[in-house]
N, C-alpha and C positions, 0 to 999 in steps of 0.2 A: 114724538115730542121731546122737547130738549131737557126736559125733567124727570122723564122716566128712568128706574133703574133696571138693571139685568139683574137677576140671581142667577147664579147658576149652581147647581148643588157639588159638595165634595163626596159624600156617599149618601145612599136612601136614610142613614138613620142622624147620622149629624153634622153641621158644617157644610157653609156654601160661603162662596166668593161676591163679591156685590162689587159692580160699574156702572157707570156712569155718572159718577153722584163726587164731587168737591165736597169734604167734609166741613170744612171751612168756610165753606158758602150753601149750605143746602139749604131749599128750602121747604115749606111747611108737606108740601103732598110727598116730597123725597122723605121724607122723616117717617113720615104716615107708612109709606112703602118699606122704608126697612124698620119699623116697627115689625109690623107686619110677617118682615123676614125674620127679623130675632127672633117672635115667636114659636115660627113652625123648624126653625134650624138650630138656634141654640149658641150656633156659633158664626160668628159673621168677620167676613176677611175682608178690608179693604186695601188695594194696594195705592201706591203713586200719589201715598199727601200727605203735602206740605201744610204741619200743623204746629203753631209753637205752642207753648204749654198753658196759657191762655183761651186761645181755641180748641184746643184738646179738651179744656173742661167745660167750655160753649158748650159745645157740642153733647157730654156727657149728662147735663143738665137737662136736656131735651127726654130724659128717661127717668129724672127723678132729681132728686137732690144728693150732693156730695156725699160721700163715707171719709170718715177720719180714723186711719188705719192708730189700732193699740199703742205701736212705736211713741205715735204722738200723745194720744190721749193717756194714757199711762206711762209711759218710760220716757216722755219730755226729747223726745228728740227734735234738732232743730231742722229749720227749713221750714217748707210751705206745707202744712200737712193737708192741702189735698191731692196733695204726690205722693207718689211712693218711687221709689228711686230706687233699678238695681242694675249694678254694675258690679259687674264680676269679669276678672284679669285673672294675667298670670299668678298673683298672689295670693289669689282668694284662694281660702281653706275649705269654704263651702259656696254653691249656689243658690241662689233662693229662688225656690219651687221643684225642688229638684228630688219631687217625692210628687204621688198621686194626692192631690186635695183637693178641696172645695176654699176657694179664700175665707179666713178666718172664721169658721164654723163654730168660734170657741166664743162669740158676740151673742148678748141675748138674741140680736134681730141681727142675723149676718146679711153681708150686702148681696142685694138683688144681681148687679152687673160688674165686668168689671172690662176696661177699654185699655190696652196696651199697646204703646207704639215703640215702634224701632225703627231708629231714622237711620242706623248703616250697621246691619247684621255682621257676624264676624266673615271675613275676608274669603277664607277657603271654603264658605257653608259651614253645617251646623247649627247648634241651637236653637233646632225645631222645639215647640210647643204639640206635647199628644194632648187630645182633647175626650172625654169618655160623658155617654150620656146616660145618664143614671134612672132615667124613666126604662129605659131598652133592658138596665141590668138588671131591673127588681123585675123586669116584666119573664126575663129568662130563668126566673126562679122556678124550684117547683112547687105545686097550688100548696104541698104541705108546710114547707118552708112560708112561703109568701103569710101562711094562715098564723104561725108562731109569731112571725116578725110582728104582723101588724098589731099596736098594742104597747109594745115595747119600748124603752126610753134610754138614752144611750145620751154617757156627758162627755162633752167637749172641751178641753183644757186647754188653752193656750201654751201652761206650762212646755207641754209635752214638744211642741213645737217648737219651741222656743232652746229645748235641752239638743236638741237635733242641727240647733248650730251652735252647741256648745255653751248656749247662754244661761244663768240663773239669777233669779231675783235676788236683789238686796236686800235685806231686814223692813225696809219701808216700802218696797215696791209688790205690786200687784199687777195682774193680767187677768183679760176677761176667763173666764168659766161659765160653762153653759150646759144646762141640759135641753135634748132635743129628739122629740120620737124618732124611731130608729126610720120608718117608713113615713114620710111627710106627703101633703097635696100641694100639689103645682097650684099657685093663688090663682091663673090665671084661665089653664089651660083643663085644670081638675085631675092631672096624672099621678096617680103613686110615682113615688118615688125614692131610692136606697138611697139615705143619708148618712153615712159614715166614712168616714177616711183614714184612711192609716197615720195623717199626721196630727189632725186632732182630737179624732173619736179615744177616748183612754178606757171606758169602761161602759158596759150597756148593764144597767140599773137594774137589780133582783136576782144575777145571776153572781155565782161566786166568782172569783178570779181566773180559776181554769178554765170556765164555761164560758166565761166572758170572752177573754183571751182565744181561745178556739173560735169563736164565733165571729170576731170583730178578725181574725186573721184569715179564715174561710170567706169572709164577705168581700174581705181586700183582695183575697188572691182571684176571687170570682169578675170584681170589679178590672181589674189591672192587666187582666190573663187574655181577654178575650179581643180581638180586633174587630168582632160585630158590631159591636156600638161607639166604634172608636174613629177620631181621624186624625193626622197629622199634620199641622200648618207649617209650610217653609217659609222663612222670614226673608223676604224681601227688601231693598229700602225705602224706606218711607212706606212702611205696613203699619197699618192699626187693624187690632183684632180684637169683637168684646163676646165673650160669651156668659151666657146666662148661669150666675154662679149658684142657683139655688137648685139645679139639675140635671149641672156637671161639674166634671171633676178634669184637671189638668195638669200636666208633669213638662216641666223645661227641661230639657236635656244637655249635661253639659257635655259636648263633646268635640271642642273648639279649641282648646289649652293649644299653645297657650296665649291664642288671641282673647281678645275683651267683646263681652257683649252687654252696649247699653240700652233701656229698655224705661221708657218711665210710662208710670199706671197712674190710673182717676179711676174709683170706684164710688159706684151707685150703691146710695142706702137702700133695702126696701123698707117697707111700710110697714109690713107685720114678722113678728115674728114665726118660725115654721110653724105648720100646724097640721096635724095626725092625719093621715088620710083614714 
């Protein structure tokens, strides 16, 4: 049938590539099918489409409604805020995403999805996206660890993020903060899963600073260390890739300098905010 899609997986624990399918034109049983595949993969590759930014968010729409990243909704930045836009050149002083995260974690209700395209990666290769699946990392704990965590509540700062490209609030401005069980359930799927990240998690809640601090750096190094639950996408042109951001974590890689790699993202709200496994 002229509607069916291929999956094909990138490793047994996360990420698969998906064909057959015009993102631009898909229709209602294609959609149903990579539903379907987002679930069980987490992370979904499509290569070879022709999408302008209008269809780009067509299509994101088919999994929920838009996310209006902090930039806009708090720090008034201009353009279309259901973009997010990153271009990093020779100039740039920093990357963005260029740390292990979960997008913006520091939201009461962080978004469910997020879909990035890059219509001409940088020239000599480079600027892979690693992808880590966070159901696989709480599952490689030990039962003792696993039994401490669950319970636990761990806040999310935007600030901290934000200092990490050098930025700070002016006297009038504000950015999300959030608290968020350390160990959350998948809404859909029912998986435990480790939610913390090095770039927004700042402190898990009851413990002192050094305990805290040990703990949220043990969790990162456990998360980031391992390639079992990990996979890497190469960016092709005309690649969109959306993975599911409430279950993974991902790190762009700059290492391209000093060519430019552009990159524009549409992100899915979810519904609820995380909830304790």
């Amino acid at each position: 049938m002229e509607d069916t899609i291929e999956v094909i997986p990138l490793n047994p624990s996360i990420g698969a590539e998906v064909t057959g399918v015009d993102l631009a034109r898909a229709n209602s049983s294609q959609i149903e099918d990579i539903k379907a595949a987002f679930s069980r993969h987490k992370v979904l590759v499509f290569r070879d489409q022709s999408l302008n930014a209008e269809q780009h968010k067509v299509f994101a729409r088919h999994f929920g409604s838009l996310h209006i990243h902090p930039r806009y909704s708090h720090l008034g930045a201009e353009g279309d805020p259901e973009l997010f836009i990153i271009n990093t050149h020779a100039d740039s002083k920093y990357s963005n995403g260029e740390a292990w995260h979960s997008d913006v974690s520091c939201d009461p209700v962080p978004p469910m999805a997020s879909l990035l395209y890059v219509e001409q990666p940088p020239p000599d290769g480079g600027g892979d996206t690693l992808f880590a699946n966070m159901c696989e990392a709480y599952a490689a704990l030990s039962p003792s660890m696993k039994q401490w965590l669950i319970g636990l509540q761990a806040e999310h700062d935007g600030r901290k993020d934000l200092a990490a490209y050098n930025v700070r609030l002016g006297p009038e401005q504000s950015y999300p903060r959030a608290v968020h069980p350390v160990i959350t359930k998948h809404p859909e799927t029912g998986a435990p899963i480790l939610f913390v990240n090095g770039s927004f998690t700042s402190k898990i809640l009851g413990l002192d600073r050094g305990e805290s601090d040990a703990t949220l750096k043990m969790l990162c190094a456990h998360i980031e260390s391992n390639p079992r639950w990990q996979c890497r996408v190469h960016w092709s042109p005309r690649t969109l890739v959306m993975w599911d951001n409430r279950c993974t974590q991902h790190h762009a890689v700059w290492d391209y300098y000093p060519h430019s790699r552009n990159a524009r993202r549409v992100t899915v709200s979810c519904a609820y905010a995380p909830t304790a496994y």
